[in-house]
C-alpha atoms as an extended CHARMM CRD file, in Angstrom:
* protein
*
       149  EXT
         1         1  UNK       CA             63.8800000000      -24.1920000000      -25.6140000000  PROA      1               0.0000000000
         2         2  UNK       CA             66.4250000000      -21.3070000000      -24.4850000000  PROA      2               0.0000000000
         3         3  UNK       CA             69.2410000000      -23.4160000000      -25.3110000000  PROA      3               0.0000000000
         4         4  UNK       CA             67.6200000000      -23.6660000000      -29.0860000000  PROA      4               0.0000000000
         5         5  UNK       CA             66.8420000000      -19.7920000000      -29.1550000000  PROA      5               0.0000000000
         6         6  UNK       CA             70.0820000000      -19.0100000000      -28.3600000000  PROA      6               0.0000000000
         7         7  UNK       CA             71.8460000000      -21.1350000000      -31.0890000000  PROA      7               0.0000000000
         8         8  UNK       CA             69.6080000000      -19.9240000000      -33.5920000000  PROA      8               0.0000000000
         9         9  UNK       CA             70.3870000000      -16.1820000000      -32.5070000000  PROA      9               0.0000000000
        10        10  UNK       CA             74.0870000000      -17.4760000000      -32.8390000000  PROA      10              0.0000000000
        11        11  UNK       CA             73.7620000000      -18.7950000000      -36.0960000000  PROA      11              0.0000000000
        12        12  UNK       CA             71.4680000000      -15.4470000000      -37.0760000000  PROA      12              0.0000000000
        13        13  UNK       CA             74.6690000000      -13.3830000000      -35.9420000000  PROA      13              0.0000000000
        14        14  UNK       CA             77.2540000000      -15.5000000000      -37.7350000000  PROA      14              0.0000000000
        15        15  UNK       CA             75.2410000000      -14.7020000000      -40.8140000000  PROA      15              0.0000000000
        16        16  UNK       CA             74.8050000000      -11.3840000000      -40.3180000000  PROA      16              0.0000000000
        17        17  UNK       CA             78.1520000000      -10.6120000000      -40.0960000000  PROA      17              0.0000000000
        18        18  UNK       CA             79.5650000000      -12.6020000000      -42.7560000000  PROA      18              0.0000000000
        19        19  UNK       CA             76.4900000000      -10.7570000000      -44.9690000000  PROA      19              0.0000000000
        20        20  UNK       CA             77.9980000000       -7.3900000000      -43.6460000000  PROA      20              0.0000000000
        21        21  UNK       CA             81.1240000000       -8.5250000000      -44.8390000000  PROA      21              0.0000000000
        22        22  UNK       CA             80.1810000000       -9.4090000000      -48.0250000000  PROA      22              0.0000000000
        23        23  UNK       CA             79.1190000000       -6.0180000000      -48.3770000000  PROA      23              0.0000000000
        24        24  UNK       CA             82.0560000000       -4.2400000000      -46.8580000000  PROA      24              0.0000000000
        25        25  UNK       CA             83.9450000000       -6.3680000000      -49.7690000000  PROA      25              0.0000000000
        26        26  UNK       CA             81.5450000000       -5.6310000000      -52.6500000000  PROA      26              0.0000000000
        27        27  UNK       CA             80.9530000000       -1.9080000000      -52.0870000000  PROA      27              0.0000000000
        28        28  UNK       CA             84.5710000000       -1.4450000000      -51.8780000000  PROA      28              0.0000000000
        29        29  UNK       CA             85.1280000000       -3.0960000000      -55.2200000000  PROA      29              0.0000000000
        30        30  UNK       CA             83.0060000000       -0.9010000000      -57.0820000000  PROA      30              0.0000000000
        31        31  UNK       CA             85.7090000000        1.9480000000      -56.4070000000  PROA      31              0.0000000000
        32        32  UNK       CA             88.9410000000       -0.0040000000      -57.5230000000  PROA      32              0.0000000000
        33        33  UNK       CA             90.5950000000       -2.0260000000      -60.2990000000  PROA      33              0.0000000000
        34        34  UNK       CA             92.0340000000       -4.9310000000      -57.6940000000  PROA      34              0.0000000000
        35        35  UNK       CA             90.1410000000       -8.2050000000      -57.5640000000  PROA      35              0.0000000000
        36        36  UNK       CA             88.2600000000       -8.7580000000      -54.6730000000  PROA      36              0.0000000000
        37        37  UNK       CA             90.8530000000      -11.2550000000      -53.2550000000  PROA      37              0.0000000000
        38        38  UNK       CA             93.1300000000       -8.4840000000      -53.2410000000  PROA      38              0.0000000000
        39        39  UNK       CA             91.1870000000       -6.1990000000      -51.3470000000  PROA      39              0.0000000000
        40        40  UNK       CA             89.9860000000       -8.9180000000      -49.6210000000  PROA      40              0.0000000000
        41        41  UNK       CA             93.6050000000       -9.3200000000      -48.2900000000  PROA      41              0.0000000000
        42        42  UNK       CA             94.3120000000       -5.8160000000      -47.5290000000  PROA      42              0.0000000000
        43        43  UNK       CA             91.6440000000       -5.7460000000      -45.5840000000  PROA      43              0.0000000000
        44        44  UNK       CA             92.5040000000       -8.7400000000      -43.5540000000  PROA      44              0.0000000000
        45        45  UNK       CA             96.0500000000       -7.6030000000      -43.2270000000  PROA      45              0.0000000000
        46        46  UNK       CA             94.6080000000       -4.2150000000      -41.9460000000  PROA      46              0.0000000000
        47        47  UNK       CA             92.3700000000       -6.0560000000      -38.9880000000  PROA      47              0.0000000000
        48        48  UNK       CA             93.7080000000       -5.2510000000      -35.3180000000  PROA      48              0.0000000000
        49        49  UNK       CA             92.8180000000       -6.2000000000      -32.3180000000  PROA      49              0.0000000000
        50        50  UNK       CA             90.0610000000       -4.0880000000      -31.5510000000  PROA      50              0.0000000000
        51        51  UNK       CA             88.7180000000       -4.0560000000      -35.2960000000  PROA      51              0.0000000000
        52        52  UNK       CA             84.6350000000       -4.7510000000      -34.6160000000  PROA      52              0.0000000000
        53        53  UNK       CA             84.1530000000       -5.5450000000      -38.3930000000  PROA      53              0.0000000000
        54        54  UNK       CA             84.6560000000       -9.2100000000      -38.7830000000  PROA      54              0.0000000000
        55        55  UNK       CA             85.0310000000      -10.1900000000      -42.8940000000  PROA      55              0.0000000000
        56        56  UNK       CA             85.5780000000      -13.5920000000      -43.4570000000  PROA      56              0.0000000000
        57        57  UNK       CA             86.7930000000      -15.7710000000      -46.2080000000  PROA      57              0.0000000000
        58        58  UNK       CA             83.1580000000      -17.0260000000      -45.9190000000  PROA      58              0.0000000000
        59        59  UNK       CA             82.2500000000      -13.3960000000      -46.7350000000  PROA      59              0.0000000000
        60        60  UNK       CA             84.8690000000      -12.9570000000      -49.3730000000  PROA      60              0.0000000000
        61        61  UNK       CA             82.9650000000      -16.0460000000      -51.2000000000  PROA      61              0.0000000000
        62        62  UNK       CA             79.8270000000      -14.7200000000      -50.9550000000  PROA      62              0.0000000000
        63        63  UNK       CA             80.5380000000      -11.1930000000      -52.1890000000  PROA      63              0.0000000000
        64        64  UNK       CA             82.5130000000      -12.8260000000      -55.0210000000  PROA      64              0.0000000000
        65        65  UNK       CA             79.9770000000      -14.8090000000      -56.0430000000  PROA      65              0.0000000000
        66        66  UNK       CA             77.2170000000      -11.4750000000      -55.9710000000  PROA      66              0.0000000000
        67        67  UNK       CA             80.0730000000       -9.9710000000      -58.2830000000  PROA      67              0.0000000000
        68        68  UNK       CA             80.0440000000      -12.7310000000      -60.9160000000  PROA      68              0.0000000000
        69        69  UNK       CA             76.3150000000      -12.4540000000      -61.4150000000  PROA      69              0.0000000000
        70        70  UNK       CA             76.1810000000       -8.4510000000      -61.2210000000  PROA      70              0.0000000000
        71        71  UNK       CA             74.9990000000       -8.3190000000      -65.1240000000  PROA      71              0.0000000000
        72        72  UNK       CA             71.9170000000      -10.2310000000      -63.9430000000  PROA      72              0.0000000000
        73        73  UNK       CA             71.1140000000       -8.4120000000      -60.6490000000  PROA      73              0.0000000000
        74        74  UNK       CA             71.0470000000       -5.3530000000      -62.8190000000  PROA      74              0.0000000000
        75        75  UNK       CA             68.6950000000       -6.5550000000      -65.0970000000  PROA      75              0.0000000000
        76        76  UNK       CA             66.2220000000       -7.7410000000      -61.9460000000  PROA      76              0.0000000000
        77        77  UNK       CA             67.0210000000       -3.6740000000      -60.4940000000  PROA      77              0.0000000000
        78        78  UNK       CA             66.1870000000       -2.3220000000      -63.8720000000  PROA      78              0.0000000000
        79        79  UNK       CA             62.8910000000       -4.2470000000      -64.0140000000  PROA      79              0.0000000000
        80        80  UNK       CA             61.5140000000       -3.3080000000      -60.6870000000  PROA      80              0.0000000000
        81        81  UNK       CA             63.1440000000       -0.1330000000      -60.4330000000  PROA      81              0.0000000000
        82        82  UNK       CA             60.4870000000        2.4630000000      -61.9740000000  PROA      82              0.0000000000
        83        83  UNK       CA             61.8000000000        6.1490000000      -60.6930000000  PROA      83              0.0000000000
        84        84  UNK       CA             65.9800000000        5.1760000000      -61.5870000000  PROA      84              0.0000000000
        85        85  UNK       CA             67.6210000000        3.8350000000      -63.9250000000  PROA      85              0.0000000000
        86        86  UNK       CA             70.8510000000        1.3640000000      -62.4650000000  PROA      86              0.0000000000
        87        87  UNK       CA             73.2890000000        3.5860000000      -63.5490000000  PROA      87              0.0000000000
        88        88  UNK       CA             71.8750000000        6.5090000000      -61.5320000000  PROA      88              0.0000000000
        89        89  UNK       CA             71.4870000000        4.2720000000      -58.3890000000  PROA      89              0.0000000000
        90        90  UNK       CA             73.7520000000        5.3940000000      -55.7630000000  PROA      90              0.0000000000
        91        91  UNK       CA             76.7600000000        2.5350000000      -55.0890000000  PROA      91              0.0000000000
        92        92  UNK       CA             76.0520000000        1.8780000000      -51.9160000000  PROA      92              0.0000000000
        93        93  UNK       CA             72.2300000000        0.9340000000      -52.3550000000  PROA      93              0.0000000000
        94        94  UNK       CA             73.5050000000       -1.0860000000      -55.6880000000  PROA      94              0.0000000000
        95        95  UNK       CA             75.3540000000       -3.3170000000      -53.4030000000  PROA      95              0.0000000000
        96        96  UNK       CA             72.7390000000       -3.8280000000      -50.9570000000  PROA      96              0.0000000000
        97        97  UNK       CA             69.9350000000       -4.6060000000      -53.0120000000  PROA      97              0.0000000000
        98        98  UNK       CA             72.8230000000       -6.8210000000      -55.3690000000  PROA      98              0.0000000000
        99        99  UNK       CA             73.5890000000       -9.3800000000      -52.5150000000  PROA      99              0.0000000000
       100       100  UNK       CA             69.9530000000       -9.1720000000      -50.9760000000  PROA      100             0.0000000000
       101       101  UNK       CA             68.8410000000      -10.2970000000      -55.0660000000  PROA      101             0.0000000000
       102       102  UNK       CA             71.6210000000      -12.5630000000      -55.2890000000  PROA      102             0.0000000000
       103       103  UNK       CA             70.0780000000      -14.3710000000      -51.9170000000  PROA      103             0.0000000000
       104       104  UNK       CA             66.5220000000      -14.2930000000      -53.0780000000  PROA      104             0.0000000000
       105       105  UNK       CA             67.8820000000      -15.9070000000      -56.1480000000  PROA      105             0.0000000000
       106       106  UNK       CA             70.9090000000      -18.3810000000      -55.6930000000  PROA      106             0.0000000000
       107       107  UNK       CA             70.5050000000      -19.5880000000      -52.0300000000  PROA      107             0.0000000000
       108       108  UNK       CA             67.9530000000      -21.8440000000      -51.7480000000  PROA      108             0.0000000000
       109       109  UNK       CA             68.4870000000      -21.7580000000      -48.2050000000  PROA      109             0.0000000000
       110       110  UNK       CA             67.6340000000      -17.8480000000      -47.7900000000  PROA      110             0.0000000000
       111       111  UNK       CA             63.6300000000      -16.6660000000      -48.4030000000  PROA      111             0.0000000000
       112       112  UNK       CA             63.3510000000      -13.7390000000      -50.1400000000  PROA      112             0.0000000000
       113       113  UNK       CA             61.5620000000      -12.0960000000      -46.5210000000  PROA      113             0.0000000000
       114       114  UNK       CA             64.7360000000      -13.0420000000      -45.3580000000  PROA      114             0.0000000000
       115       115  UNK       CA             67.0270000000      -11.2760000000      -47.9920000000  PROA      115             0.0000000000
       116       116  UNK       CA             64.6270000000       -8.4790000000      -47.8340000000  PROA      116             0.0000000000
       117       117  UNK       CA             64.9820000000       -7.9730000000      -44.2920000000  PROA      117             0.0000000000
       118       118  UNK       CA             68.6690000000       -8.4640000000      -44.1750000000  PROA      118             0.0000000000
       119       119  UNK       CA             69.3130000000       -5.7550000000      -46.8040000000  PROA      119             0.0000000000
       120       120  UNK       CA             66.8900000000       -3.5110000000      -44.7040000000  PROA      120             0.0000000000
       121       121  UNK       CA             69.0750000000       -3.8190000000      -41.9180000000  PROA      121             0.0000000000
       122       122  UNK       CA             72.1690000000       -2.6950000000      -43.9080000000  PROA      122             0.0000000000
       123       123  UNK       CA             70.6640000000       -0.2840000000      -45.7260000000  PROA      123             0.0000000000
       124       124  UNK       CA             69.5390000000        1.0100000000      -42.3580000000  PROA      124             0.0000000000
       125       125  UNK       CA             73.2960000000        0.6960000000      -40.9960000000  PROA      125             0.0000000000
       126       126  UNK       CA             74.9220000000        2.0570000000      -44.0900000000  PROA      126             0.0000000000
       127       127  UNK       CA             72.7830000000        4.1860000000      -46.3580000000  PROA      127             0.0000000000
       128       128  UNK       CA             70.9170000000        7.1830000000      -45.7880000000  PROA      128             0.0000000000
       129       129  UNK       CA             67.3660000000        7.3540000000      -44.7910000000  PROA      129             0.0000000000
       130       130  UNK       CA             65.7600000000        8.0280000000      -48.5620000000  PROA      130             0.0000000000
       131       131  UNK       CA             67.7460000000        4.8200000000      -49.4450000000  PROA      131             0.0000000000
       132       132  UNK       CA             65.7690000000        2.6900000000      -46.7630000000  PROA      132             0.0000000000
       133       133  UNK       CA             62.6150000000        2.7360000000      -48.8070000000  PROA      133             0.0000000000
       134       134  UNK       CA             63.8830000000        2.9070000000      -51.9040000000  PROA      134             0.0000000000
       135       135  UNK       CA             65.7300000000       -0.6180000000      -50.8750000000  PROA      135             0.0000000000
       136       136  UNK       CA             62.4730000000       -1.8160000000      -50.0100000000  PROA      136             0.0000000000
       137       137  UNK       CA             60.9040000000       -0.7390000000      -52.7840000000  PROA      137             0.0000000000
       138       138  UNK       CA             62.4280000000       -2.6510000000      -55.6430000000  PROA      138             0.0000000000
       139       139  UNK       CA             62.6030000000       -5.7250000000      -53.2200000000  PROA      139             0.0000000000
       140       140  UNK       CA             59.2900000000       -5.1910000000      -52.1220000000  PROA      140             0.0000000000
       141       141  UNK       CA             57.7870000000       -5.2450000000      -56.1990000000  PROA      141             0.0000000000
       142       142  UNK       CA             60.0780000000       -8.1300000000      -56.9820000000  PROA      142             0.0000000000
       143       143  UNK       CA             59.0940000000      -10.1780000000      -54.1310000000  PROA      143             0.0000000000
       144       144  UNK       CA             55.1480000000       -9.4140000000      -54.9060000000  PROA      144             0.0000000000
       145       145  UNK       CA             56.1880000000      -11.0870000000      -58.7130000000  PROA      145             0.0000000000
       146       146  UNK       CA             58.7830000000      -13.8360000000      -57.2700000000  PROA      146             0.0000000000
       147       147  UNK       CA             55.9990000000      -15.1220000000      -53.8500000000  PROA      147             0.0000000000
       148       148  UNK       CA             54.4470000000      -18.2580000000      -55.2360000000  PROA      148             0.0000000000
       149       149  UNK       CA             57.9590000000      -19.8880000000      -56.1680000000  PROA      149             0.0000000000
């Protein structure tokens, strides 16, 4: 039973990081003109050593395909986002709650609890406290609409 417990925590960290990843990838695009497999490549010919942030081409994938359907994740934001509009959501919260939608969404593999916890774990590494429940929020109201599919 340990033996299982521990693969599974593997497997949980593996997919952690290549969600941070992801992230990393995606938030940084939404500064600059360059594809993501160009900053994808800077920032694998930046990695040393001792670099504890660990993006993957498995994480370049991902975040590229959360770019490709941003039009759509805004659409889901702007429905269950009452208090801001998307434009006036701050970058790093659009990112989050883009790859935790694009989850809930396109992987049939990840359950929307998961995707909502996930981004509550970035949002809780990377944003600011405000940011936490307002994360929640609009994943919280579209989960209550999306829970019997």
């Amino acid at each position: 039973m340990a033996n299982i417990d521990r693969k599974a925590e593997k497997f949980m960290a593996s997919k952690r990081e290549l969600r941070e990843g992801a992230f990393i990838l995606y938030f940084e695009k939404q500064f600059r003109e360059d594809s993501l497999e160009e900053i994808y490549e800077v920032t694998a010919e930046a990695k040393g050593d001792d670099d504890n942030i660990r993006i993957s081409e498995g994480s370049f994938k991902l975040a590229l395909k959360v770019w490709e359907k941003r039009d759509e994740l805004n659409s889901i934001i702007a429905k269950y986002s009452k208090k801001r509009s998307v434009d006036r959501i701050a970058k790093i919260n659009i990112a989050i709650l883009h790859l935790a939608l694009y989850e809930a969404v396109y992987e049939e593999k990840v359950p929307v609890n998961v995707a909502i916890s996930e981004a509550v774990v970035l949002a809780q590494k990377f944003a600011q406290d405000a940011d936490i429940a307002f994360i929640n929020g609009v994943l919280g109201a579209f989960s209550r609409e999306h829970s019997d599919e």
